[in-house]
Every structure is written in C-alpha cells, then in structure tokens.
C-alpha positions as CSV (number, residue, x, y, z in Angstrom):
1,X,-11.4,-12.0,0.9
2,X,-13.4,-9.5,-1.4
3,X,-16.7,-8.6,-0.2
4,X,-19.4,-8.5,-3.1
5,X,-21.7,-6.3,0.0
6,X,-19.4,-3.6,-0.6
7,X,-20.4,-2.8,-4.3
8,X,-22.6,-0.7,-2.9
9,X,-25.0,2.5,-3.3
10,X,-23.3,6.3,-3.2
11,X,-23.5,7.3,1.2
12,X,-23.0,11.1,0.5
13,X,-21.9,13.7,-2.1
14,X,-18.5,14.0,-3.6
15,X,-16.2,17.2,-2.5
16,X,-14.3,16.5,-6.0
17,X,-14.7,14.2,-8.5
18,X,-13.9,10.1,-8.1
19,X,-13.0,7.6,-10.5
20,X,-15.4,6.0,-12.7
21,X,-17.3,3.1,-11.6
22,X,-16.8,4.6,-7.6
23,X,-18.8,5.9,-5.1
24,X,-18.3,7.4,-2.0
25,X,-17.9,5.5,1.6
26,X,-18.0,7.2,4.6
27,X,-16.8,4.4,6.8
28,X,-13.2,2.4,6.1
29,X,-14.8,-1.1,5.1
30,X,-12.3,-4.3,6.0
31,X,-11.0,-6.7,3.5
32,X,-8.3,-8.5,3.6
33,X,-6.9,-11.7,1.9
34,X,-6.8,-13.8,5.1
35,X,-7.1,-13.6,8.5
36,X,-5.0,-10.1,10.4
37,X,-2.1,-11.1,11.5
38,X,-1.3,-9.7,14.9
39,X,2.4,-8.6,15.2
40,X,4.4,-7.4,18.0
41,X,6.9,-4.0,17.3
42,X,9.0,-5.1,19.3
43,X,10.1,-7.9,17.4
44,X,8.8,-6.1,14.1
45,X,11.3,-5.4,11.0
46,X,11.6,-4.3,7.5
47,X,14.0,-4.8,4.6
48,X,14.9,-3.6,1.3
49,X,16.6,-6.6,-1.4
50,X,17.9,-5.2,-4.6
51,X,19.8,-7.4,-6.8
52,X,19.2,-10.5,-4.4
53,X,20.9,-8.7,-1.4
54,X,19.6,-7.0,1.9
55,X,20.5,-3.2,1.4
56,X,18.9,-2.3,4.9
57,X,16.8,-3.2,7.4
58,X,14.6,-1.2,10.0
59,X,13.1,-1.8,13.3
60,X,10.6,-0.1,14.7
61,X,12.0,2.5,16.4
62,X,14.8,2.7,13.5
63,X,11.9,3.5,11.2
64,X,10.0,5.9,13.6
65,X,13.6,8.0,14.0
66,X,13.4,8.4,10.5
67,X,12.6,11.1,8.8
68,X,8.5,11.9,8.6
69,X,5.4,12.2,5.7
70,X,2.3,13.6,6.0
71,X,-0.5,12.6,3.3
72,X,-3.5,14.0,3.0
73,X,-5.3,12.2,0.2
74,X,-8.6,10.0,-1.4
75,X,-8.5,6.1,-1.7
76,X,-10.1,3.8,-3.8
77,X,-10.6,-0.1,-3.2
78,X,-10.9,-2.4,-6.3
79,X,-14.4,-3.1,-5.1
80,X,-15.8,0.3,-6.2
81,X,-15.9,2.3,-2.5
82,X,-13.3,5.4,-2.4
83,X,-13.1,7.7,0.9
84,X,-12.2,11.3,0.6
85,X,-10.1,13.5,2.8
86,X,-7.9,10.7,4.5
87,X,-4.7,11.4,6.4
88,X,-1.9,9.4,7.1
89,X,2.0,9.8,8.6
90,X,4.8,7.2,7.4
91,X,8.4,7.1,6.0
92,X,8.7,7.6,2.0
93,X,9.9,4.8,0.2
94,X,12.7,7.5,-0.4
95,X,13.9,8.3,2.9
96,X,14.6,4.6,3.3
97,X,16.8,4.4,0.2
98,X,18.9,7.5,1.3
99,X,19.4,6.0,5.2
100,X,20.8,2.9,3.5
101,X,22.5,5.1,0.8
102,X,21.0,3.6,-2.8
103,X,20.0,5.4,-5.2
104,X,16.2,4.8,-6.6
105,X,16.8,1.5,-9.0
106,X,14.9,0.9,-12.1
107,X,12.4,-1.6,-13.0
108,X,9.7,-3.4,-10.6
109,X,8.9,-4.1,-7.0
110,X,7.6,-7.1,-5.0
111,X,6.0,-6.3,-1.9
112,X,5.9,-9.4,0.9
113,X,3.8,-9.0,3.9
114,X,2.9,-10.8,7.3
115,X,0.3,-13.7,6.3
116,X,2.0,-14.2,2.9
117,X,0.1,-11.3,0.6
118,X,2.5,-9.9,-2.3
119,X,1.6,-7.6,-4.3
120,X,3.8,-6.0,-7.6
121,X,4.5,-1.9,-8.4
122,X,6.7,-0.6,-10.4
123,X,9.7,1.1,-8.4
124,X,9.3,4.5,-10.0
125,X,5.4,4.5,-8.5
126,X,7.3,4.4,-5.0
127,X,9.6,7.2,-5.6
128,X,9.7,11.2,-5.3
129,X,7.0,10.6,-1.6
130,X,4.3,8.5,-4.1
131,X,5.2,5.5,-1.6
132,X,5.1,5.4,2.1
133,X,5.2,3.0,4.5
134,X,2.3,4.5,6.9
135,X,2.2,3.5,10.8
136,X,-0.4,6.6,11.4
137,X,-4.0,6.9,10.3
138,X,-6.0,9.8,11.4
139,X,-3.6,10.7,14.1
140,X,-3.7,7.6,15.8
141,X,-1.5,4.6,15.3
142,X,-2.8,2.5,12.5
143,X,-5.1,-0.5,13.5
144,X,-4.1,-4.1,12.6
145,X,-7.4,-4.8,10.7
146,X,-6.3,-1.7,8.1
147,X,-2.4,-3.2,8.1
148,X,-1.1,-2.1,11.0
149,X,1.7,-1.8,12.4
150,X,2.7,-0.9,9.1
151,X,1.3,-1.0,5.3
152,X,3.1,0.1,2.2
153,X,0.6,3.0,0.9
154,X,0.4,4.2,-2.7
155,X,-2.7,6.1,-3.0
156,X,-2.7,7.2,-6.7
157,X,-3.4,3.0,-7.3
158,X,-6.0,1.0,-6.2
159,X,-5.7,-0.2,-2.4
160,X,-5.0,-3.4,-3.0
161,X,-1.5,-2.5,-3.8
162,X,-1.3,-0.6,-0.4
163,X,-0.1,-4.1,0.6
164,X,-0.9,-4.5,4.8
165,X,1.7,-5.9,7.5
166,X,4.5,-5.0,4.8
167,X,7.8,-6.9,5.3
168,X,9.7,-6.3,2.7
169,X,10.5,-5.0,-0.7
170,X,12.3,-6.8,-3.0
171,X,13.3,-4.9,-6.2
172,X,13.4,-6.4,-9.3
173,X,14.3,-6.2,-13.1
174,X,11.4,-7.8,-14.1
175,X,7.3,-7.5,-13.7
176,X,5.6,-10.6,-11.5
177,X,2.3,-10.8,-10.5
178,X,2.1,-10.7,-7.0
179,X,-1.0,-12.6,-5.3
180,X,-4.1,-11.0,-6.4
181,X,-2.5,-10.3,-9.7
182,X,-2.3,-14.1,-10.0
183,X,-6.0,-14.2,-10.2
184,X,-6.7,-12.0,-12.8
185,X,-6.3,-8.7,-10.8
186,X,-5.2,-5.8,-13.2
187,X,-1.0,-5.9,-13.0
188,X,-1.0,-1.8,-12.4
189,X,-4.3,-0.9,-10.8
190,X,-4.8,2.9,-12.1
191,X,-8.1,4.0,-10.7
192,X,-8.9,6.4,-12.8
193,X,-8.1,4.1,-15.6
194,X,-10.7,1.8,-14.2
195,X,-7.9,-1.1,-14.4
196,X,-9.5,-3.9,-11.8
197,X,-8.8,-7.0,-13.9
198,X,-6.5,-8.0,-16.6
199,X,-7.6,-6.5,-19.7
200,X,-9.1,-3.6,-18.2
C-alpha cells in the first residue's frame, strides 16, 4: 500500500538534476500493493503470450543462461522519493524475444506478477534494453521485499511500473489499465512529465 510518510523532506544533495515534485532518498523505502510473496526458483517461471499464445517460457536457470544487462541508473517512486546512482543486472526484454525467436510486436503490454499486481507499458518502452527483467541489485541477488526473485524494471517510468515477482507478459493490441491504473494512477507514468494520476 502507498505510504503518505514517504512524501517526505530532501536527505542530501542531488549529483544531477530529478524530476519535478522529487527529492532525494538515500535509503530504498518499501511499498508494495500487498503482502511479499515469498517464491521458491526452483519452481519459479516466466512466460511471454502474444496474440493469446505462450511464445516461451523460462526457468530460472534458463533465464540466468541468458544473455546479461548491466544498468546503472536513477529511480523515481510515484510517491515523490527518487534514488540516484542504482545498479542492477537482468535479462532485456529483448534477449527474451530473440531466444524464443519473435520479433518486437507492436502495441501494449500487461505485466502479471506473484500476489496478483498488473501493471500496463507500452511494448516499445520494453524494447532496444529499456526493459529488463532484474534478479541483481547492487551485486547481490535482489531481495523479495524490492521484487525479488525477479521484477520487470523500466527506469525511465515511475517504479510502479517496475512491476515486482513478475510472471508474465502478455502483449496486447490494445491499452488496459493494469491495477494501480484502475484507481486513477497515470496510464504511462513519465517522471519527468510529473504524470502520477490520470490527467496529469
């Protein structure tokens, strides 16, 4: 659930500029739509639907023998903190499409998760390494309370769409608000753009 304690006051000094309306955390606060779920890789999968139809599906170590990204980037949560300087390791949204030989399709995607979070994006903001599906934060593997064993990450949008305990994509011809989008939650999320809500 959103936590109004973090609106909180600027903790140090930008390195760079941040969106409007953000200030700067040094910590990695916790929030989440329900309670973390807590999954076992070993039984642990992913899969890609296009056009109603599994194109591919990865298990853990399928996904770790895939090809690698780095990221060294800012984030910025809906609920005005952003943290500078963060690094994480996953497998691009584009690597996974090549292994299961599709080219990048058109239109929107629906991200499920563990716990029942969705979240929408349109397909071309997971392409050319803009999406990954990150398993590593700060060297180490990424805890269960930030999404772990494995969270979509897209860190040009706001981190709600980073959905946590990802699933599955499901590509689609059409926009649908996903959950958060459902309650008034902006149907992009461009930080910079300071679009939180609908209307925005």
């Amino acid at each position: 659930m959103i936590n109004d304690n973090f609106f909180g006051r600027r903790k140090n000094t930008p390195t760079r500029p941040v969106p409007p309306g953000q200030y700067l955390e040094d910590g990695f606060p916790v929030l989440s739509a329900g309670p973390t779920p807590r999954v076992d890789i070993n039984t642990w999968d992913f899969s890609i639907e296009i056009a109603g139809e599994t194109i591919g599906t990865w298990s853990w170590d399928s996904l770790n023998s895939l090809e690698q990204t780095d990221i060294h980037t800012d984030i910025h949560c809906v609920t005005k903190w952003s943290k500078q300087d963060t690094n994480w390791r996953g497998v691009a949204i584009d690597t996974l499409l090549a292994d299961a030989q599709i080219s990048p399709p058109d239109g929107y995607v629906m991200a499920y998760c563990d716990g029942g979070y969705t979240t929408n994006i349109p397909a071309k903001d997971l392409m050319d390494g803009k999406g990954i599906l990150a398993h590593t934060y700060e060297n180490k593997p990424l805890p269960a309370e930030h999404g772990g064993p494995v969270r979509l990450f897209i860190p040009h949008l706001y981190l709600w769409k980073s959905a946590k305990w990802i699933r599955r994509l499901r590509f689609m011809e059409k926009d649908e608000p996903g959950f958060w989008e459902g309650y008034g939650y902006h149907m992009y999320g461009d930080p910079w753009l300071e679009q939180r809500y609908n209307g925005d």
